[in-house]
MITORLO-455175 format. One record per residue: residue number from 1; y negated, x negated, z negated of N, C-alpha, C, O, CB in turn. Coordinates in steps of 0.05 Angstrom, whole numbers, always signed. Glycine has a CB too. Layout:
N
<drenmar pos="NUM" n_v="Y" n_u="X" n_w="Z" ca_v="Y" ca_u="X" ca_w="Z" c_v="Y" c_u="X" c_w="Z" o_v="Y" o_u="X" o_w="Z" cb_v="Y" cb_u="X" cb_w="Z"/>
...
***
This chain:
70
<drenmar pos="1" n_v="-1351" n_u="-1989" n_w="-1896" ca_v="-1367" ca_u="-2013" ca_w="-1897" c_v="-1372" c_u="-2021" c_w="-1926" o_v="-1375" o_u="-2004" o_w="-1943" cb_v="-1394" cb_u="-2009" cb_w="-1882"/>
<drenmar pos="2" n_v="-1372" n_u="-2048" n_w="-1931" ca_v="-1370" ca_u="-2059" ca_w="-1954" c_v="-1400" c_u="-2064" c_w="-1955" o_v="-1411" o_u="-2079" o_w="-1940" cb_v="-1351" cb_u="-2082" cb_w="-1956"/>
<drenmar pos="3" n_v="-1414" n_u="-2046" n_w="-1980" ca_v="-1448" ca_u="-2051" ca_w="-1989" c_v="-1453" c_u="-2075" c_w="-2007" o_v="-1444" o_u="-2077" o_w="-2030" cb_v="-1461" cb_u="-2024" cb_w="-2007"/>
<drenmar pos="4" n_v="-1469" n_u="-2093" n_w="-1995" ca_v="-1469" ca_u="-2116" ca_w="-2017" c_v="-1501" c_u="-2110" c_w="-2025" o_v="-1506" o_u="-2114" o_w="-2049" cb_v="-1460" cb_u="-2152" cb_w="-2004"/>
<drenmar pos="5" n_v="-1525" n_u="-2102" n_w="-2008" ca_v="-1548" ca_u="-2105" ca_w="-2013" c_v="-1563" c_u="-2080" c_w="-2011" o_v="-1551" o_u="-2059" o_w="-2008" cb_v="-1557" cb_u="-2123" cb_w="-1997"/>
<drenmar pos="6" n_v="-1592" n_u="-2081" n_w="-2015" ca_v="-1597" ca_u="-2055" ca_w="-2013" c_v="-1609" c_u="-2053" c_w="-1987" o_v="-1621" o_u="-2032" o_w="-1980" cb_v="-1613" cb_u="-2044" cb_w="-2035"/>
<drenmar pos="7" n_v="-1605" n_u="-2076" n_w="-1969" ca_v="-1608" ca_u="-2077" ca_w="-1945" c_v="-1584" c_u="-2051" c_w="-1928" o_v="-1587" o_u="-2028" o_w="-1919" cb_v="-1604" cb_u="-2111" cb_w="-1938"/>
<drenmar pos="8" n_v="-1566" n_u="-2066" n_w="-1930" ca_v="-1538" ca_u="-2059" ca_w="-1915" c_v="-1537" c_u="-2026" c_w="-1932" o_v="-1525" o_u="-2012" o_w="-1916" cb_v="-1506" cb_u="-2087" cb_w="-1922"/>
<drenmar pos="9" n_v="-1540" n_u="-2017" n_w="-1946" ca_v="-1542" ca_u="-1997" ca_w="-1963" c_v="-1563" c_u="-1975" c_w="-1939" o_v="-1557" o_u="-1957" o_w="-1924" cb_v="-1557" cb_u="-2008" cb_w="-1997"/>
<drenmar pos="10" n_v="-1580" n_u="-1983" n_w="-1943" ca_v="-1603" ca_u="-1970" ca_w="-1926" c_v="-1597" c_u="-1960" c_w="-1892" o_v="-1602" o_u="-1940" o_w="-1879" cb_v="-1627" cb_u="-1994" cb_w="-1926"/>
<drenmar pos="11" n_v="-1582" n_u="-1987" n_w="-1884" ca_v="-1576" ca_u="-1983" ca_w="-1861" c_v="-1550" c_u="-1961" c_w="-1853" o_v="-1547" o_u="-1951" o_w="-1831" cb_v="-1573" cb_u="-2008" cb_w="-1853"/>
<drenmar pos="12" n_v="-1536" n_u="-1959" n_w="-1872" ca_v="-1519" ca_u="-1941" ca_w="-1873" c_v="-1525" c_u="-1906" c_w="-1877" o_v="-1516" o_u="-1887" o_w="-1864" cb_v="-1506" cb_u="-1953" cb_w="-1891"/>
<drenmar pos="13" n_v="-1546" n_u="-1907" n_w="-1902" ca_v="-1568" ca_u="-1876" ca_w="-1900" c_v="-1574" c_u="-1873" c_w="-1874" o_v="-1562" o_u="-1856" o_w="-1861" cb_v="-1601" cb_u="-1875" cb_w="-1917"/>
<drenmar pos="14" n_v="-1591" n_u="-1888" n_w="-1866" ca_v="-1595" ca_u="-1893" ca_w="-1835" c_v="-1581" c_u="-1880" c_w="-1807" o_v="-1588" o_u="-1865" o_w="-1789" cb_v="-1590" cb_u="-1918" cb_w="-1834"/>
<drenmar pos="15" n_v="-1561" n_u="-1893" n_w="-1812" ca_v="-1540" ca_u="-1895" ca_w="-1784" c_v="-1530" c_u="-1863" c_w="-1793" o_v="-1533" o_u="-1844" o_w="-1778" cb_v="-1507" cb_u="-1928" cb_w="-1783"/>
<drenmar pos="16" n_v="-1520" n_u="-1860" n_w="-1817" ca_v="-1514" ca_u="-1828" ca_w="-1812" c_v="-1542" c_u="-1801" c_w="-1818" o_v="-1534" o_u="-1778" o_w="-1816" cb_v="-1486" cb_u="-1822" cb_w="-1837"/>
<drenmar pos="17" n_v="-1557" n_u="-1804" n_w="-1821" ca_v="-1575" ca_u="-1796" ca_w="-1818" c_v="-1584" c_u="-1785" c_w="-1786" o_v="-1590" o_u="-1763" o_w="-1776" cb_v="-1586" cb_u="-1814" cb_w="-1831"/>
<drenmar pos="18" n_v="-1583" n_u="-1816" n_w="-1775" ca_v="-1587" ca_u="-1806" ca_w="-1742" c_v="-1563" c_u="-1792" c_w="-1728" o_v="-1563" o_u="-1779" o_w="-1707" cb_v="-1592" cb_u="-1833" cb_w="-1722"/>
<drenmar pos="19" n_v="-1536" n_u="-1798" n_w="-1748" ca_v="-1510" ca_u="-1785" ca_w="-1736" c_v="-1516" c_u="-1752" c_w="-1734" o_v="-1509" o_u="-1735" o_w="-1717" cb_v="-1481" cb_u="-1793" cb_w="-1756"/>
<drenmar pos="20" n_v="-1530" n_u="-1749" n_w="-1761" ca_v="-1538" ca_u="-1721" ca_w="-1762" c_v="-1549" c_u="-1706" c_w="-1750" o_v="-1546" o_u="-1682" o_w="-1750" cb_v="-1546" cb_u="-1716" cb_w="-1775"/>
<drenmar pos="21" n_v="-1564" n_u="-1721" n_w="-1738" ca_v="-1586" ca_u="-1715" ca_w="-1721" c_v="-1622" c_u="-1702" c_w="-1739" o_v="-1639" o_u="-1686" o_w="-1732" cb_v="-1570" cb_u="-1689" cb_w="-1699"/>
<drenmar pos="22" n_v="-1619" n_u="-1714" n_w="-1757" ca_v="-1641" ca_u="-1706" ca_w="-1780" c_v="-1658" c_u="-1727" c_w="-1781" o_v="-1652" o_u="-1750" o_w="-1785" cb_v="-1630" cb_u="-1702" cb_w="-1811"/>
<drenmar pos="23" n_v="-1684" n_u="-1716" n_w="-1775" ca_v="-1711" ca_u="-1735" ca_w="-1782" c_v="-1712" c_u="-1738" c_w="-1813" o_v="-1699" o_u="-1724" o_w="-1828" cb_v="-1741" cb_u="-1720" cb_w="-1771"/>
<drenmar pos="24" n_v="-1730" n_u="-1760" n_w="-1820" ca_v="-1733" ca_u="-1775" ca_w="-1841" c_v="-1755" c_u="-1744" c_w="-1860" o_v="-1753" o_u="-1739" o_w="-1883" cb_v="-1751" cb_u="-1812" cb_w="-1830"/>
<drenmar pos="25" n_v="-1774" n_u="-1729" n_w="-1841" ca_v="-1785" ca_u="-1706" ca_w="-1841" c_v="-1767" c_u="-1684" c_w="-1855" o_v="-1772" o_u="-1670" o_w="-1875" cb_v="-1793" cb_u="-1700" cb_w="-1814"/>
<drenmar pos="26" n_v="-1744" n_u="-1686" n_w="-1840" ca_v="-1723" ca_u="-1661" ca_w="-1841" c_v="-1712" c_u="-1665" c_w="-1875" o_v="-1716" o_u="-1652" o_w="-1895" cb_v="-1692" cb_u="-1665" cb_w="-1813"/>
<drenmar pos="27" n_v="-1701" n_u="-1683" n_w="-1872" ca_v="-1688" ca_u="-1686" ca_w="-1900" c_v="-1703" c_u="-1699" c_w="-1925" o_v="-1695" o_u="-1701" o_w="-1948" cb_v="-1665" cb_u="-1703" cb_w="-1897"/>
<drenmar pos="28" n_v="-1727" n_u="-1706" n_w="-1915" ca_v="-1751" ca_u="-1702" ca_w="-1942" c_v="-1750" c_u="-1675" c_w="-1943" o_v="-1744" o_u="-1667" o_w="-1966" cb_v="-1787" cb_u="-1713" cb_w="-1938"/>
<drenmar pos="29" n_v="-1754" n_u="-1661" n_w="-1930" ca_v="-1762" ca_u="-1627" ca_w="-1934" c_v="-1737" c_u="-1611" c_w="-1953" o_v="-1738" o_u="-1596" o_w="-1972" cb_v="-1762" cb_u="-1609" cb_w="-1897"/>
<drenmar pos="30" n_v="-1714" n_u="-1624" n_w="-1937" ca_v="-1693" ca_u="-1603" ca_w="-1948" c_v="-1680" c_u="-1620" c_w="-1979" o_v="-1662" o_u="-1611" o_w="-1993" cb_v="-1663" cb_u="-1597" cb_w="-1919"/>
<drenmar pos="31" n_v="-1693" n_u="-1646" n_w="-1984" ca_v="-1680" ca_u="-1664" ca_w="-2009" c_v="-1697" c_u="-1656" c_w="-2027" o_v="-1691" o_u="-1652" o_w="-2051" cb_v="-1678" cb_u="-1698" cb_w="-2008"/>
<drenmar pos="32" n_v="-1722" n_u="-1654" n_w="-2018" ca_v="-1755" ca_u="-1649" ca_w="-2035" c_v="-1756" c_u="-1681" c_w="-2044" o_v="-1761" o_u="-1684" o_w="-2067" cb_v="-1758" cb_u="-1622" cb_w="-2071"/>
<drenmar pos="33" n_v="-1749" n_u="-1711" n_w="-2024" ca_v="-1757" ca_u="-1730" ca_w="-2039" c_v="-1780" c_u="-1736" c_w="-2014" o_v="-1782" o_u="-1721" o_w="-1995" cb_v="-1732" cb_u="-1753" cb_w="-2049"/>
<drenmar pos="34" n_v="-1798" n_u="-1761" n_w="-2017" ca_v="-1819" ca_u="-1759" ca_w="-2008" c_v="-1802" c_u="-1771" c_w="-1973" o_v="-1778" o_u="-1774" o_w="-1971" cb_v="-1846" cb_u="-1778" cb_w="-2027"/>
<drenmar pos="35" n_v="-1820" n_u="-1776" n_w="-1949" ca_v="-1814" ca_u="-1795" ca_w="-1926" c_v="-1809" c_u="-1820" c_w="-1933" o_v="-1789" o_u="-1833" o_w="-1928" cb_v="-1833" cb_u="-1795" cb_w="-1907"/>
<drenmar pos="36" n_v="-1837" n_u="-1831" n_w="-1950" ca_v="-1839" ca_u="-1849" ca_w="-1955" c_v="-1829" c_u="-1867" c_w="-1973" o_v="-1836" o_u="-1890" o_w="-1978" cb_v="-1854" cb_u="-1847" cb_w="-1956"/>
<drenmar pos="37" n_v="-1800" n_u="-1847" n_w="-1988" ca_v="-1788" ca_u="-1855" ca_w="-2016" c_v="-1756" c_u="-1861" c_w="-1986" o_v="-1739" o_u="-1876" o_w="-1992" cb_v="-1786" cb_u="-1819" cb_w="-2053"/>
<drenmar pos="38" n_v="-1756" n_u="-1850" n_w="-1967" ca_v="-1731" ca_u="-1855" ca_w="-1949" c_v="-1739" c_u="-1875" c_w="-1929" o_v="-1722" o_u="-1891" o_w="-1920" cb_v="-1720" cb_u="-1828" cb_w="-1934"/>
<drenmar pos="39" n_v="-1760" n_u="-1875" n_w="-1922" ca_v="-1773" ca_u="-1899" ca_w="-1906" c_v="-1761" c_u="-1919" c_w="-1917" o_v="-1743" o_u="-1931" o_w="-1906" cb_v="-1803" cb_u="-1903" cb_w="-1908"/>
<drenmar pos="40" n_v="-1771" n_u="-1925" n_w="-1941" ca_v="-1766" ca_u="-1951" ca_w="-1968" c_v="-1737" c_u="-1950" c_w="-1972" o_v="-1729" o_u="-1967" o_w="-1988" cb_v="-1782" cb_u="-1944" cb_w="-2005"/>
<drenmar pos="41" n_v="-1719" n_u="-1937" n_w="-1963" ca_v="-1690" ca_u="-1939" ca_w="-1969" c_v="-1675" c_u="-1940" c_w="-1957" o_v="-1652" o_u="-1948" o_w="-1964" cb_v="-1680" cb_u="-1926" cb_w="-1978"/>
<drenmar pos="42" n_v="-1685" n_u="-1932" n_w="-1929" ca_v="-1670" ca_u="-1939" ca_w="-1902" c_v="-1679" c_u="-1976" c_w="-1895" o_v="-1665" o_u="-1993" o_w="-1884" cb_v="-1684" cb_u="-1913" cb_w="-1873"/>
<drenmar pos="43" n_v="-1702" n_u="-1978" n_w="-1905" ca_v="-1720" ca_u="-2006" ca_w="-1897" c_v="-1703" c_u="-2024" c_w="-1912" o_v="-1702" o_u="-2047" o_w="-1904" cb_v="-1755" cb_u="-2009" cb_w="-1907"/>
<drenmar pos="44" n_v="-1687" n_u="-2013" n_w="-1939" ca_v="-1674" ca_u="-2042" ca_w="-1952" c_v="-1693" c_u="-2048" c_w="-1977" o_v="-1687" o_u="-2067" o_w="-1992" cb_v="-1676" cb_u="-2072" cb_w="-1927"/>
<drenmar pos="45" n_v="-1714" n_u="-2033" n_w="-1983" ca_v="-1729" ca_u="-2042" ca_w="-2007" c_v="-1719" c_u="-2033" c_w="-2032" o_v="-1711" o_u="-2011" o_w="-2040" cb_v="-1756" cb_u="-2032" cb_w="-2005"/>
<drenmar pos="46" n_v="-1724" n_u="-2064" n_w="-2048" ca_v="-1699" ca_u="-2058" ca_w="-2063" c_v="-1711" c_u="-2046" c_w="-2093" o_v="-1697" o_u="-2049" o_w="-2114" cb_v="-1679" cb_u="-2088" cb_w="-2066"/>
<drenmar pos="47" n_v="-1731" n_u="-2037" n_w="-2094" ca_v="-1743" ca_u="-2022" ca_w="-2116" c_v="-1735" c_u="-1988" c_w="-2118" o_v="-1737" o_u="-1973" o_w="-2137" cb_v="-1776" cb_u="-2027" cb_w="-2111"/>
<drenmar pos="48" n_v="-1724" n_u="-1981" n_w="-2088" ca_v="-1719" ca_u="-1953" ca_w="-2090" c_v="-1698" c_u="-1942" c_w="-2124" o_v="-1681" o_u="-1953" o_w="-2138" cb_v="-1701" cb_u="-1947" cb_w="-2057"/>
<drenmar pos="49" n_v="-1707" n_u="-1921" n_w="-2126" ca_v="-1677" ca_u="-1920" ca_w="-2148" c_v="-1657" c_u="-1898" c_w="-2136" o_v="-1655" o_u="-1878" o_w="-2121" cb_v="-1686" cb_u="-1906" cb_w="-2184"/>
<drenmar pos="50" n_v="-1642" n_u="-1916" n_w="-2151" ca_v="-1604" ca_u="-1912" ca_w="-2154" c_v="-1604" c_u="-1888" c_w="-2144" o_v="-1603" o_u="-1880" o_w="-2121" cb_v="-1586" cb_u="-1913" cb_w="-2188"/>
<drenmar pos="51" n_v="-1606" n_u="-1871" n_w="-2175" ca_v="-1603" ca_u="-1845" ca_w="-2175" c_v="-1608" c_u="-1832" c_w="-2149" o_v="-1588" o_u="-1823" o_w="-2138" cb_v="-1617" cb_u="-1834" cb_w="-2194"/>
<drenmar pos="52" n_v="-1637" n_u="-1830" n_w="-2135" ca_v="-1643" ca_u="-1809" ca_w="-2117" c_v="-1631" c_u="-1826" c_w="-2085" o_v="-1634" o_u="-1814" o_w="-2064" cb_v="-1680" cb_u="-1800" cb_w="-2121"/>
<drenmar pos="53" n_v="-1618" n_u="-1856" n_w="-2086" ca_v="-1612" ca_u="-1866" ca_w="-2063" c_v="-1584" c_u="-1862" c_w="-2063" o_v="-1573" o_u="-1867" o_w="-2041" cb_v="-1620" cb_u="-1891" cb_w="-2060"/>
<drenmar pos="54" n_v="-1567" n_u="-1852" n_w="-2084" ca_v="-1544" ca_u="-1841" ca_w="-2087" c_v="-1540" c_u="-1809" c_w="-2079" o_v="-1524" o_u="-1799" o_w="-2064" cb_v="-1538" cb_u="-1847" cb_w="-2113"/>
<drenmar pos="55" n_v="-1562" n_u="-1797" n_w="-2095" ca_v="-1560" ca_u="-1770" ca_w="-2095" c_v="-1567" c_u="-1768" c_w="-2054" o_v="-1553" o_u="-1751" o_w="-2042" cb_v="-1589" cb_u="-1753" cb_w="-2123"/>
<drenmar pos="56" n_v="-1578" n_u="-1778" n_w="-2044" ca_v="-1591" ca_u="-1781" ca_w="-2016" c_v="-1570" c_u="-1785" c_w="-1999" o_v="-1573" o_u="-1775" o_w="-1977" cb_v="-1611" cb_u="-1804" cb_w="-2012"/>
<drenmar pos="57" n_v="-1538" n_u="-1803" n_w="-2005" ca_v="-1520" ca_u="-1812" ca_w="-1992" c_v="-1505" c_u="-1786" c_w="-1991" o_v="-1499" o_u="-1777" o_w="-1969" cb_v="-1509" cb_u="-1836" cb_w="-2002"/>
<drenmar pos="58" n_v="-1499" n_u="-1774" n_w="-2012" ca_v="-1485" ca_u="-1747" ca_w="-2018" c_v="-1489" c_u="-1733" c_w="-2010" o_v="-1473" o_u="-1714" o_w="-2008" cb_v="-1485" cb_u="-1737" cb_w="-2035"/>
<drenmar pos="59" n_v="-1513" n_u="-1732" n_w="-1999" ca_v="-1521" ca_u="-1713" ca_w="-1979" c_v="-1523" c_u="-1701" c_w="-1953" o_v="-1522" o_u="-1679" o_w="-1943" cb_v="-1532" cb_u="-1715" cb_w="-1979"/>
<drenmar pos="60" n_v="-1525" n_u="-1729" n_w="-1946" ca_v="-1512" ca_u="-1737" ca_w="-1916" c_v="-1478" c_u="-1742" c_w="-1919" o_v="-1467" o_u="-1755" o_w="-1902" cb_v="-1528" cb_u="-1769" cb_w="-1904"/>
<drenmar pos="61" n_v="-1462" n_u="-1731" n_w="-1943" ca_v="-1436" ca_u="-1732" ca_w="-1932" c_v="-1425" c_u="-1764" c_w="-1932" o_v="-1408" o_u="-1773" o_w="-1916" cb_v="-1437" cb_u="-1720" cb_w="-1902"/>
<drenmar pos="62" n_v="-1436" n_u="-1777" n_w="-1953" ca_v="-1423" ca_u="-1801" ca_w="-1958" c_v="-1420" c_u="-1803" c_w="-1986" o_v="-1437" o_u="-1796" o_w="-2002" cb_v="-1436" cb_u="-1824" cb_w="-1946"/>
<drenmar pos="63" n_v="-1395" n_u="-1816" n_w="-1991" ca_v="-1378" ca_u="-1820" ca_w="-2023" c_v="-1393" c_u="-1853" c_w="-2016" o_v="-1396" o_u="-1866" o_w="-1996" cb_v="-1329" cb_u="-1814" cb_w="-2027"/>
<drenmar pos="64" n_v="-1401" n_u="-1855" n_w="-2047" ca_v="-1407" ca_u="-1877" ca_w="-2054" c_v="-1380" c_u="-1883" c_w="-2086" o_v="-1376" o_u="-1871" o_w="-2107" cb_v="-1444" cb_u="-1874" cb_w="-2058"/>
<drenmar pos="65" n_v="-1369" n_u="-1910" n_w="-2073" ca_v="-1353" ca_u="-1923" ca_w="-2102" c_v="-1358" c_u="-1952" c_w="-2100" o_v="-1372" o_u="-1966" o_w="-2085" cb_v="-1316" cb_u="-1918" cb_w="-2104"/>
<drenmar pos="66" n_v="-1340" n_u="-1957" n_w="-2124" ca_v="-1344" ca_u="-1978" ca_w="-2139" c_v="-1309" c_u="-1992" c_w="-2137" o_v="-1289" o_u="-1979" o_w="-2144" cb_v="-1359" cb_u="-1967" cb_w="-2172"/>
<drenmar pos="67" n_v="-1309" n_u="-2016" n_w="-2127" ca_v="-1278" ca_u="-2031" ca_w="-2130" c_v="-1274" c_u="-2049" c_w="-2145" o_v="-1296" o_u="-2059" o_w="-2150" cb_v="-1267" cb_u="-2043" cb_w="-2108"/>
<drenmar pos="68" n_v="-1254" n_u="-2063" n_w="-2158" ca_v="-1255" ca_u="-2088" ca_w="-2163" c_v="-1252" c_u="-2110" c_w="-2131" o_v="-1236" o_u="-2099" o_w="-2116" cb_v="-1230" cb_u="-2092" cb_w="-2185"/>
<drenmar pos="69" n_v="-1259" n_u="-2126" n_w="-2124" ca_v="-1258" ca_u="-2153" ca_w="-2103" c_v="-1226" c_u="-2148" c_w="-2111" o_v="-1218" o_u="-2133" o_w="-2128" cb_v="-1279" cb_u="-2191" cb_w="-2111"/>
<drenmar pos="70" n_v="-1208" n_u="-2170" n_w="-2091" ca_v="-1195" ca_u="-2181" ca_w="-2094" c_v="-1168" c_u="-2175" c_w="-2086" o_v="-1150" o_u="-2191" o_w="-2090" cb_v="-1201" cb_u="-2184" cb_w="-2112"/>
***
């Protein structure tokens, strides 16, 4: 899936997250980031940061890159 926002971004933590079968509980616990820092990142809020919404994707077993369009 092609990420344009930090909407569609979120929804993707999301969808494999539940693939995992891991509460939002579970993987605050085992990331040490807060619920409420994955709440805000699954929700699309676009203040979350990079770093720990990257480090969060990696976790769940997703490569995040970068293409040129075209």
């Amino acid at each position: 899936m092609t990420i344009t926002d930090a909407k569609s971004f979120g929804q993707e933590i999301r969808k494999r997250r539940k693939e995992l079968g891991y509460t939002q509980a579970f993987l605050s616990e085992f990331s040490g980031f807060s619920v409420s820092f994955i709440s805000d990142l699954e929700n699309g809020k676009s203040t979350a940061e990079l770093g720990k919404a990257v480090y969060l994707a990696n976790l769940l077993g997703l490569d995040c890159s970068l293409s040129p369009r075209g």
